[in-house]
DRENKE-353620 format. One line per field, with one value per atom (N, C-alpha, C): atom name; y, x, z; residue in three letters; chain; residue number from 1. Coordinates in steps of 0.05 Angstrom, whole numbers. Each point is the difference from the previous one (the first is absolute). Last residue first. Layout:
REM DRENKE-353620
atom c(CA, ...)
py c(Y, ...)
px c(X, ...)
pz c(Z, ...)
rest c(ALA, ...)
kette c(A, ...)
nr c(NUM, ...)
END
This chain:
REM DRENKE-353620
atom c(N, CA, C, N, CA, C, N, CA, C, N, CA, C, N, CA, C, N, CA, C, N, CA, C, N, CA, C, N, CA, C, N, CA, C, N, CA, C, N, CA, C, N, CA, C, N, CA, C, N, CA, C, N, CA, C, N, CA, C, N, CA, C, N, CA, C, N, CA, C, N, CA, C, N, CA, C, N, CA, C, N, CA, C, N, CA, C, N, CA, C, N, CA, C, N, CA, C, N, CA, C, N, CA, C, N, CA, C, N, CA, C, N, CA, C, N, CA, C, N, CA, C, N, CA, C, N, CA, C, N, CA, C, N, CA, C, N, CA, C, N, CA, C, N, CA, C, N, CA, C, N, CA, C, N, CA, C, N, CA, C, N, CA, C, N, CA, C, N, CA, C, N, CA, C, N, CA, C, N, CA, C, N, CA, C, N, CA, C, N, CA, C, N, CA, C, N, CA, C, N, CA, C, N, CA, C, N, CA, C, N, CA, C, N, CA, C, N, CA, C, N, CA, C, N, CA, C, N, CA, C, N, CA, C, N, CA, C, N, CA, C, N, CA, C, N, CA, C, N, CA, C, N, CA, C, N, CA, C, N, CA, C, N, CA, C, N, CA, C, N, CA, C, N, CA, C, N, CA, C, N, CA, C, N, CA, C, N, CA, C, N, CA, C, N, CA, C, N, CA, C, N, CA, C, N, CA, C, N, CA, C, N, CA, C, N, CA, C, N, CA, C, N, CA, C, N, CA, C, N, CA, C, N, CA, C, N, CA, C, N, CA, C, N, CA, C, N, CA, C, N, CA, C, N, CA, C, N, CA, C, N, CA, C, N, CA, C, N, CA, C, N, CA, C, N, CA, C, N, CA, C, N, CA, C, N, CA, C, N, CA, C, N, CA, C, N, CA, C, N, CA, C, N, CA, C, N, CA, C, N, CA, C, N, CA, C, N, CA, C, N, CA, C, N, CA, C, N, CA, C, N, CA, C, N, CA, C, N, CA, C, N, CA, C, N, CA, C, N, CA, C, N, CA, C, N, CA, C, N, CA, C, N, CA, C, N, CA, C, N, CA, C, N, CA, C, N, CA, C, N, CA, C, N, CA, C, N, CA, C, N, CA, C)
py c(20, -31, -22, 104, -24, -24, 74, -5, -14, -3, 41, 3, -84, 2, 31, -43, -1, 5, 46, -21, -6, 53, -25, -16, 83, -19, -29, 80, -14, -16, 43, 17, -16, -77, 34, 13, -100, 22, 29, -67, 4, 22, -45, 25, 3, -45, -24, 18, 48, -15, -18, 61, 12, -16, -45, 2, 20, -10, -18, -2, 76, -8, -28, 26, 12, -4, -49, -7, 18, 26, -23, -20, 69, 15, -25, -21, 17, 7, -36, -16, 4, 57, -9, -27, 48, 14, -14, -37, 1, 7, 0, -24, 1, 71, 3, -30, 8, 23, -3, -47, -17, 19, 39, -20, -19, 64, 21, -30, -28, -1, 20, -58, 18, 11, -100, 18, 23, -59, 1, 29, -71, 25, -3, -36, -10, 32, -39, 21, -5, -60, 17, 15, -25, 1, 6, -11, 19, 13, -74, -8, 26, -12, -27, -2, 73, 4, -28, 70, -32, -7, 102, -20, -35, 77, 2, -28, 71, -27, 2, 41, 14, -36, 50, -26, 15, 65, -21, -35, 104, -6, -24, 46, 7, -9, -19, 21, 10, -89, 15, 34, -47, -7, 11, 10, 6, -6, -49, 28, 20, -88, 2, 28, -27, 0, 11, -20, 33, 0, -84, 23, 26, -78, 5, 23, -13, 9, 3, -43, 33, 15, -96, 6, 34, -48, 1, 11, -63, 25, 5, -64, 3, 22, -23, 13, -1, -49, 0, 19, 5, -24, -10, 84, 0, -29, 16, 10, 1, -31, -24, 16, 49, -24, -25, 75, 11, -29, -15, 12, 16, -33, 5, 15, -68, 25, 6, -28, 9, -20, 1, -2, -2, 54, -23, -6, 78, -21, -19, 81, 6, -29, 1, 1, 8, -12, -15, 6, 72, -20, -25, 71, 1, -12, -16, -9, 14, 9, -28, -5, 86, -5, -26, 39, 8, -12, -20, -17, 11, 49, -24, -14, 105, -22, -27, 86, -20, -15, 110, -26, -25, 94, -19, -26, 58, -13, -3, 26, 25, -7, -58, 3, 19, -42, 26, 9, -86, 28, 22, -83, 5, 21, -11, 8, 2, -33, 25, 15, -103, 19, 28, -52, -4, 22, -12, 23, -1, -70, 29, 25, -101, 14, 32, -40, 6, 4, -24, 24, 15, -90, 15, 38, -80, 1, 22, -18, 15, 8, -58, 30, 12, -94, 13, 29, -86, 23, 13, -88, 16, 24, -38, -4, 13, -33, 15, -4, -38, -5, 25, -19, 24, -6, -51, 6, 9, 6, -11, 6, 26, -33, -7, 90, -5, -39, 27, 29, -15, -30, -5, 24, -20, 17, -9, -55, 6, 23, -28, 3, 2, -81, 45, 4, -78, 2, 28)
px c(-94, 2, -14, 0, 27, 8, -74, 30, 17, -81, 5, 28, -41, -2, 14, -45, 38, 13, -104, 19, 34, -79, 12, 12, -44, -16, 13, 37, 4, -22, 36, 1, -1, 4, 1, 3, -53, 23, 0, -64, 17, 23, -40, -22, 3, 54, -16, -23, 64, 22, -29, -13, 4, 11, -11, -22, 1, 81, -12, -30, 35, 15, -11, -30, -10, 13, 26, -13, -19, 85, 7, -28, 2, 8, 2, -27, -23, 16, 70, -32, -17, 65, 6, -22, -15, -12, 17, 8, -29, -3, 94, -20, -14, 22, 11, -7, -24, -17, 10, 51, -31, -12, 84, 4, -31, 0, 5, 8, -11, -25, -5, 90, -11, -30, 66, -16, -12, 90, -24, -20, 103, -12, -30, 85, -23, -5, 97, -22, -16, 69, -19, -9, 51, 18, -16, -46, 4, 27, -79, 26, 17, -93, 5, 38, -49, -4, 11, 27, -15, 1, 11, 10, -15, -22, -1, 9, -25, 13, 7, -64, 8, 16, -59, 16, 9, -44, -14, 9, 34, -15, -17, 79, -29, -36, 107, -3, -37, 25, 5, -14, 18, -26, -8, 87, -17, -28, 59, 10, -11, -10, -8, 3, 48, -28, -25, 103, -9, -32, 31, 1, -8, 0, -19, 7, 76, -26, -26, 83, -9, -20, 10, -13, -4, -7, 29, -26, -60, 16, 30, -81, 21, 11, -82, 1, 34, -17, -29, -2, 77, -8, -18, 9, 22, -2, -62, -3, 23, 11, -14, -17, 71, 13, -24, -25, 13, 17, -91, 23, 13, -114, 22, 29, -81, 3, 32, -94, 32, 0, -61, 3, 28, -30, 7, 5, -24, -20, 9, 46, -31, -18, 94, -6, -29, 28, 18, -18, -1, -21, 3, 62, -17, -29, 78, 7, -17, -5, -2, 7, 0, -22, -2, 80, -7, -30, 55, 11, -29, -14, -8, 10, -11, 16, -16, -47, 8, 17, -38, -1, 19, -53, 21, -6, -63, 2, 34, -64, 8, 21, -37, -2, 15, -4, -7, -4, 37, 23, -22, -51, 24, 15, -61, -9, 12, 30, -9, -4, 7, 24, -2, -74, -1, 35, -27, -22, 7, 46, 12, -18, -27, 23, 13, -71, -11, 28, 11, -8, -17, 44, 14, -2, -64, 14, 15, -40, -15, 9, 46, 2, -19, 6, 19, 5, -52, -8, 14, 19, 4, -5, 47, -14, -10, 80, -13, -28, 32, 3, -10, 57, -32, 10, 39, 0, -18, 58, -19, -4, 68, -7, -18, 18, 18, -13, -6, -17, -2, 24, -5, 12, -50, 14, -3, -23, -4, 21, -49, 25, -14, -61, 12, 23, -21, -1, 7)
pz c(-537, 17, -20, -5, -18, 13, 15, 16, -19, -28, -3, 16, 2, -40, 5, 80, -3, -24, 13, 23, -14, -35, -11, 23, 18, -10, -6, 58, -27, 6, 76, -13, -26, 63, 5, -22, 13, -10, 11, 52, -22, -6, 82, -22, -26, 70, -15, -6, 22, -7, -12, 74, -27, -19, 80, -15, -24, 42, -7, -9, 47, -31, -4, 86, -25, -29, 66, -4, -18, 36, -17, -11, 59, -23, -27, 99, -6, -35, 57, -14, -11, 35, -30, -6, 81, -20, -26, 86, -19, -20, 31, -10, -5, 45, -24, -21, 95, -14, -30, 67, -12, -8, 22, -21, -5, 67, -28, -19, 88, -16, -18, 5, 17, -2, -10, -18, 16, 23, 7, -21, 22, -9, 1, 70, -16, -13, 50, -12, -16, 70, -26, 4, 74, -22, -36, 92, 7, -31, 15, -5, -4, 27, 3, -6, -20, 36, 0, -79, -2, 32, -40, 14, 6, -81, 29, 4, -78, 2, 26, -84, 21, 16, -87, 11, 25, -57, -5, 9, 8, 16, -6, -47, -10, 21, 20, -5, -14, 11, 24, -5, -75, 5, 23, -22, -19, 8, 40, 16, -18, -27, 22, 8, -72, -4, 35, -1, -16, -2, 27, 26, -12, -50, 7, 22, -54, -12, 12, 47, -3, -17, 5, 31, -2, -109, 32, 31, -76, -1, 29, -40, -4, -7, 48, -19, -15, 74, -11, -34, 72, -17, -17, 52, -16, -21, 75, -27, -27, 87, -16, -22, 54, -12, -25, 54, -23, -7, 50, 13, -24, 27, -21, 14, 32, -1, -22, -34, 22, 15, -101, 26, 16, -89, 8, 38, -55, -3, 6, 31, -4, -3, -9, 20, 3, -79, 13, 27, -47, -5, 9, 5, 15, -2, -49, 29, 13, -80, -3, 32, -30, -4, 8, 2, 27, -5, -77, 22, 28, -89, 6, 23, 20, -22, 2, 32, 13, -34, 34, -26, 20, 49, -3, -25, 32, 21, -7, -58, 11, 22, -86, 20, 12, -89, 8, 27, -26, -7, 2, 7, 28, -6, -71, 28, 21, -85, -2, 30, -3, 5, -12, -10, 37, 0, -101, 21, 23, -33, -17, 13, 18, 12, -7, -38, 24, 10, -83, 6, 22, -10, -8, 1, 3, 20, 8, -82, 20, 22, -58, -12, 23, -3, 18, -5, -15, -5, 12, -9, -12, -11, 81, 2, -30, 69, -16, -11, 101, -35, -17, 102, -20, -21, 86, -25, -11, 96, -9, -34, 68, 0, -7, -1, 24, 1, -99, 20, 28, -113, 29, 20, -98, 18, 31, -101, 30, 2, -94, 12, 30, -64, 10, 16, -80, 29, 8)
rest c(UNK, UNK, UNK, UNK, UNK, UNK, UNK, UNK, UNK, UNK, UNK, UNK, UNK, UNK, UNK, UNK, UNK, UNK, UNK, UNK, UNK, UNK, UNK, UNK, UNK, UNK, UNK, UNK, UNK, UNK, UNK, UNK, UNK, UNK, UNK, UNK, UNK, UNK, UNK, UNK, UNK, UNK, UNK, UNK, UNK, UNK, UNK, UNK, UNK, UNK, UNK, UNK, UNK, UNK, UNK, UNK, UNK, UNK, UNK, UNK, UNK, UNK, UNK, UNK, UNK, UNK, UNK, UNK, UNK, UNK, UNK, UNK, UNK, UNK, UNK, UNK, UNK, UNK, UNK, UNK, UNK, UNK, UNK, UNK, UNK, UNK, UNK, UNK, UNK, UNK, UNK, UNK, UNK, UNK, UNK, UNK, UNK, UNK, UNK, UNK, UNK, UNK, UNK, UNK, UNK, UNK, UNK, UNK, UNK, UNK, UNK, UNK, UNK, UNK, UNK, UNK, UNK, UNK, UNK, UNK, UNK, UNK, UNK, UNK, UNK, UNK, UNK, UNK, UNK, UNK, UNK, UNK, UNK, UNK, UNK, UNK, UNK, UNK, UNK, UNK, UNK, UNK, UNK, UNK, UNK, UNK, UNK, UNK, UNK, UNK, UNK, UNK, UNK, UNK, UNK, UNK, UNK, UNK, UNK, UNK, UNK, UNK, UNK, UNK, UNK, UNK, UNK, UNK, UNK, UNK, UNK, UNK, UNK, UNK, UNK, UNK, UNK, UNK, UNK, UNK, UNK, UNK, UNK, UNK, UNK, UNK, UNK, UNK, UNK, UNK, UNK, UNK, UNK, UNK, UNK, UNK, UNK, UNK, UNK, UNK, UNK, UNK, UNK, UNK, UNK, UNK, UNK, UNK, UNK, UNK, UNK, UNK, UNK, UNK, UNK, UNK, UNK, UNK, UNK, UNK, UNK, UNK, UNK, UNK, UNK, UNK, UNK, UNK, UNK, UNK, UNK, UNK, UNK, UNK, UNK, UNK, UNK, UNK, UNK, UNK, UNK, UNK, UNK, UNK, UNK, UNK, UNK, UNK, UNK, UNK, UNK, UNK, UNK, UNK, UNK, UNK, UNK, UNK, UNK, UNK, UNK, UNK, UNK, UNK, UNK, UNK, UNK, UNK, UNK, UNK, UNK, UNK, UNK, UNK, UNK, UNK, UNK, UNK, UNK, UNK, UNK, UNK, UNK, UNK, UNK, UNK, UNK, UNK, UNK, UNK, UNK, UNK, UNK, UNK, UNK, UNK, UNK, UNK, UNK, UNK, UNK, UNK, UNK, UNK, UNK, UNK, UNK, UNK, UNK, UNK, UNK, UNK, UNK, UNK, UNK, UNK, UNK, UNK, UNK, UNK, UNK, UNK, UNK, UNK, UNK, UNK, UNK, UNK, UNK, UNK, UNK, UNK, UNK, UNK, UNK, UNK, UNK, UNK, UNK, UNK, UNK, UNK, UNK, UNK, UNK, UNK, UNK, UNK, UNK, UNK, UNK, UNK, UNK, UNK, UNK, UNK, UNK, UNK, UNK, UNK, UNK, UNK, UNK, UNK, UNK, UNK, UNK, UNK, UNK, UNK, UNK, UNK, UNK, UNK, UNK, UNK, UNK, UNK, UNK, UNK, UNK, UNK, UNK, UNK, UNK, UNK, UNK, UNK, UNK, UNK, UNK, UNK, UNK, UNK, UNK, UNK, UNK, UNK, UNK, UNK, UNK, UNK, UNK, UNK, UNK, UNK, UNK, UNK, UNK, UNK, UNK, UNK, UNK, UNK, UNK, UNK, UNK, UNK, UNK, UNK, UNK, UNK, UNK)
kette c(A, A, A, A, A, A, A, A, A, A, A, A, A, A, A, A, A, A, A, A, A, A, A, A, A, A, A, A, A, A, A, A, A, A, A, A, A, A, A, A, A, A, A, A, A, A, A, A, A, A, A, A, A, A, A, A, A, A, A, A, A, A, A, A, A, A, A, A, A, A, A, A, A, A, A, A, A, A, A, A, A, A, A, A, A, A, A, A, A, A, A, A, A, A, A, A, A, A, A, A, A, A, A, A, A, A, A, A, A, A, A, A, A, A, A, A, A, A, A, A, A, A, A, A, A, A, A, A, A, A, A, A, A, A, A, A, A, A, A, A, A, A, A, A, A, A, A, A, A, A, A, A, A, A, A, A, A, A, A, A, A, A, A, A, A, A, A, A, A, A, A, A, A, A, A, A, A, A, A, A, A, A, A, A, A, A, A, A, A, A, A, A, A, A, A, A, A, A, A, A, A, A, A, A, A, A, A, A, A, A, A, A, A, A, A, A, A, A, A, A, A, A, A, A, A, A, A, A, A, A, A, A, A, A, A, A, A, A, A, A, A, A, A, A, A, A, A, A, A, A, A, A, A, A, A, A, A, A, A, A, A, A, A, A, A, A, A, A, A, A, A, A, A, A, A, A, A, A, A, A, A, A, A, A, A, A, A, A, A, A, A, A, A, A, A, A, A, A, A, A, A, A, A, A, A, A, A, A, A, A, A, A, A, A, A, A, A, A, A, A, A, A, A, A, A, A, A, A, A, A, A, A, A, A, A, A, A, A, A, A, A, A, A, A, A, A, A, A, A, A, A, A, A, A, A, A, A, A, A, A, A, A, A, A, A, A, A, A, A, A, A, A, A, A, A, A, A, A, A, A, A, A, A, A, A, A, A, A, A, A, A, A, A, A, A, A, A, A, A, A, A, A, A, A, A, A, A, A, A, A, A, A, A, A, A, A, A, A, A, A, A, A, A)
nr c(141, 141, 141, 140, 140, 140, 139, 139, 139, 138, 138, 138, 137, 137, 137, 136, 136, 136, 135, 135, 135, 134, 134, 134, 133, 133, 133, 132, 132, 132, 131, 131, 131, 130, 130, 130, 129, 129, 129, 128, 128, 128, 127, 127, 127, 126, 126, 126, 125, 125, 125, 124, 124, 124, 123, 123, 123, 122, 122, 122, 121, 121, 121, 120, 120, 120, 119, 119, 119, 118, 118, 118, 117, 117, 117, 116, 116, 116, 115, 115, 115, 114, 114, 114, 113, 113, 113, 112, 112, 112, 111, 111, 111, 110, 110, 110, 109, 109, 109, 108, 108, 108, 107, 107, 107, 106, 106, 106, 105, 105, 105, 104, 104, 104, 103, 103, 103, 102, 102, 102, 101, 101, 101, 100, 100, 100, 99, 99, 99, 98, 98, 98, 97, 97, 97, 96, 96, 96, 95, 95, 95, 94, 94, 94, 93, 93, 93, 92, 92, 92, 91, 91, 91, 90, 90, 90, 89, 89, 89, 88, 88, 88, 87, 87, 87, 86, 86, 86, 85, 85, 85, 84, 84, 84, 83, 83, 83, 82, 82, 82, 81, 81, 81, 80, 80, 80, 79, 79, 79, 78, 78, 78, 77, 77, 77, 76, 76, 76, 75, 75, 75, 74, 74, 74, 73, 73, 73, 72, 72, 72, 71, 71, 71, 70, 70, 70, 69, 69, 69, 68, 68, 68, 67, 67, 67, 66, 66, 66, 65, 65, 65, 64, 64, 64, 63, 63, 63, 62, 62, 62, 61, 61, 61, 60, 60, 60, 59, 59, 59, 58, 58, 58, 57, 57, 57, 56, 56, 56, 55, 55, 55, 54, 54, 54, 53, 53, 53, 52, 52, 52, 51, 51, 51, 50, 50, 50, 49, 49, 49, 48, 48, 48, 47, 47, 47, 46, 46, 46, 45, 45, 45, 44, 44, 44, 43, 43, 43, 42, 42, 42, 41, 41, 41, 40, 40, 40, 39, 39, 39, 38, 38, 38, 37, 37, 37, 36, 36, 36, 35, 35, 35, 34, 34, 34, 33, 33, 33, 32, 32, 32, 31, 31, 31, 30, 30, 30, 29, 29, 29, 28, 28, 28, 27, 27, 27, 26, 26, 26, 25, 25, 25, 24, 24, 24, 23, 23, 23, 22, 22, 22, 21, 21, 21, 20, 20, 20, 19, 19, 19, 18, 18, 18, 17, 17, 17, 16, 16, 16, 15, 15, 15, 14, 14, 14, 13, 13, 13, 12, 12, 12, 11, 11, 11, 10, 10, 10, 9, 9, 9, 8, 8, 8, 7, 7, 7, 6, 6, 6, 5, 5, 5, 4, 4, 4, 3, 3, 3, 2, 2, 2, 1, 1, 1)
END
């Protein structure tokens, strides 16, 4: 039976081609650190994806939960993301005591394009092997 990762209440089964996976991620995070824009940590990454794909509106408390993490972790995160112009957090009109966070359209630009990055690596990924004929025989996989 495959391991689950559970992820703010839901479960992603492993799966067992998971090396590919693996290296679409390794190229998509190549790409985020070369960026000119600012490098994003994992916490500020997960909370600005959080909010990007998951449906709002989003407060710091129900991110805080969602992602199990402290209230002040997401605040640093936020004020990081703030800072880079990709979240931004405004007075909840319904309840003057929240604060909702909100994706900026520098943060839906930055989406596309890790989409756009994360989909070229992936097709680089079902081209085959990189740099080697042998494929995982030359990695030691």
């Amino acid at each position: 039976m495959p391991r689950a990762t559970a992820v703010a209440d839901r479960h992603i089964p492993a799966s067992k081609p998971a090396k590919p996976v693996v290296d679409v991620l390794h190229t998509t995070t190549l790409w985020l650190v070369g960026r000119e824009e600012g490098v994003l940590s994992l916490r500020q990454l997960a909370v600005f994806l959080t909010c990007s794909l998951l449906d709002g509106p989003h407060t710091v408390r129900g991110l805080a939960a969602g992602l199990n993490l402290s209230k002040p972790v997401i605040t640093r995160a936020l004020d990081r993301l703030g800072h880079f112009g990709l979240t931004r957090r405004a007075r909840d009109p319904m309840d003057r005591r929240s604060v909702l966070v909100q994706r900026t359209l520098k943060g839906t630009r930055l989406l596309r394009e890790l989409r756009g990055a994360m989909a070229e690596a992936a097709q680089a990924e079902s081209a085959g092997p990189r740099g080697s004929s042998r494929g995982d025989a030359d990695r030691g996989n």
